[in-house]
N, C-alpha and C positions, 0 to 999 in steps of 0.2 A: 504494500500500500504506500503511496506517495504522501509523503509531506508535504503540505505545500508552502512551508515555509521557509525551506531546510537546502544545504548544498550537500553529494554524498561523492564520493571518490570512487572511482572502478580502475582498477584492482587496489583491495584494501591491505594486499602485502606485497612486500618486492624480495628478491633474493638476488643478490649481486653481486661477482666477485669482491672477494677482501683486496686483491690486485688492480680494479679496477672496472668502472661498467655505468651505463645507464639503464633505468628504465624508466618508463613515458606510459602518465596516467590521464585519466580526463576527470578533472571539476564539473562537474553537472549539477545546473539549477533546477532542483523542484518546484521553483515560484514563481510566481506571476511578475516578480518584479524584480529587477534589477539589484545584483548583488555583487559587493566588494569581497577579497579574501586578502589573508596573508599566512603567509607559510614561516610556521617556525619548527627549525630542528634543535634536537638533543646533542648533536655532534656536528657542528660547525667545520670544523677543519677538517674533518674525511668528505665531506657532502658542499656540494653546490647545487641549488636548484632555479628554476629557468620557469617562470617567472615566480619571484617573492611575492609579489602583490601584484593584483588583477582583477578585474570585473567578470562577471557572469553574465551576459545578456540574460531577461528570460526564459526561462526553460531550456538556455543554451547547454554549452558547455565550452570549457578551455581544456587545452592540452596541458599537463606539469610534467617536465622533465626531471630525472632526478638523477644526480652524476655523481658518481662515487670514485673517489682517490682512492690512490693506495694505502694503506693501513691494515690496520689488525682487524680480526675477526672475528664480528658480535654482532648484537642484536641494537638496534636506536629506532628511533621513532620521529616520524612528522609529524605536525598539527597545522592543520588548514582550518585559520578563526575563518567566519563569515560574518557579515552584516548587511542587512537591505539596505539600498542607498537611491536617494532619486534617479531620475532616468536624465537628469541633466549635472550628475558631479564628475566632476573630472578629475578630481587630486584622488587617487586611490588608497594614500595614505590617512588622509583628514577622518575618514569612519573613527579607525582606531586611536587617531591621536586623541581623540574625544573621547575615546572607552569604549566605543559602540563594539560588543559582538554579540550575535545572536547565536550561535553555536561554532561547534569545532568538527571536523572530519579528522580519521588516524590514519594514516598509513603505516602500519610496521615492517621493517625491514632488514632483513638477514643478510649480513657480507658474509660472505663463506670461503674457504680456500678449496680448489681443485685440484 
């Protein structure tokens, strides 16, 4: 059943090498209206990801990339805040700098060696 509030992630886990790897997920809006995100992770200096902050159209979706360094071998975690934002803001930052989240989406994630 749809939320229609709510943004949800597809795939809700990644497995990557600990050597090195991307994988590429989609932000998908359940709402009618226009939504901000921002991605935070647990492990900064193994992870880079593409885009930190971004809009949802309605009912859209975006792409998130997620690149992994080289590093050791373990489990970390993402969080993708969201908030409904008018259909005319443009600083994708300003929700949060205000406090605004309406929920969070997880992505966990496994580096593994081969």
């Amino acid at each position: 059943m749809m939320n229609p509030d709510r943004c949800i992630v597809e795939p809700t886990m990644a497995t990557v090498p600990a050597s090195g790897g991307t994988s590429i997920h989609q932000i998908i809006s359940e709402s009618d209206s226009r939504m901000a995100f921002k991605v935070k992770m647990t492990n900064i200096e193994e992870y880079r990801v593409r885009p930190v902050y971004g809009f949802v159209e309605p009912r859209g979706r975006t792409k998130l990339e997620i690149l992994r360094l080289e590093g050791t071998a373990k489990d970390d975690r993402l969080a993708i805040q969201y908030a409904e934002v008018p259909a005319e803001e443009t600083d994708v930052q300003a929700p949060f700098k205000a406090g605004a989240q309406q929920g969070e989406a997880i992505i966990e994630i496994r580096a593994v060696t081969k």
